[in-house]
N, C-alpha and C positions, 0 to 999 in steps of 0.2 A: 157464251163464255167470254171473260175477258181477254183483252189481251197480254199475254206476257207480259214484263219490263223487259228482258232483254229482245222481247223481237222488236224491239221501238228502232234497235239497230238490225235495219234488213236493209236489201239492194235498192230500196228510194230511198232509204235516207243516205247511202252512201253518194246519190247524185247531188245532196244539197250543201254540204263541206266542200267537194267536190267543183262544182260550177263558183264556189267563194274564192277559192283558191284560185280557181282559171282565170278569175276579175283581177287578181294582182298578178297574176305569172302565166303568162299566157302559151307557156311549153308545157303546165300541167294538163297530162292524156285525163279528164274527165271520166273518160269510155275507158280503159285500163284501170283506172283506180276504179270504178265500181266493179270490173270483171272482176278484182283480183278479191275484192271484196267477196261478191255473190260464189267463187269457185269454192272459198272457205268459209261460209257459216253453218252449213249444215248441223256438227255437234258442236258447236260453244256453246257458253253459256254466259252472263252479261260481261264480267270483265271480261272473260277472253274475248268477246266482239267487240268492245272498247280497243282492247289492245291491236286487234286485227286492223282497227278503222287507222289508229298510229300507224301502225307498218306500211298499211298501202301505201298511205300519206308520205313516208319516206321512202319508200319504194320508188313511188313513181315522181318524186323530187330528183333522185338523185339522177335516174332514167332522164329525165329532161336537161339536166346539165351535162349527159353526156352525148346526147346529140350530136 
């Protein structure tokens, strides 16, 4: 069976935005932004794990400016 489109967003692809983001800002938590990922994909479906892959991403921005 094929694969889904939305599983194309699962917890490896949350490490490779991830380790991009680290290359320019180096207070982004890698390892946070995929946990916070992989704790919520269970039931979404593509846009909402789109939208999930946003939030972390600002989740854990804002997290590292408050250091």
């Amino acid at each position: 069976m094929a694969k889904k489109f939305k599983d194309y967003y699962d917890p490896e692809a949350a490490r490779l935005p991830g380790s991009k983001i680290k290359a320019s800002y180096s207070l982004f938590d890698v390892d946070k932004f995929a946990t916070y990922i992989t704790e919520r994909l269970d039931d979404k479906g593509f846009l909402e794990r789109q939208d999930l892959f946003v939030e972390a991403r600002g989740v854990n921005l804002i997290t590292g400016l408050l250091r």
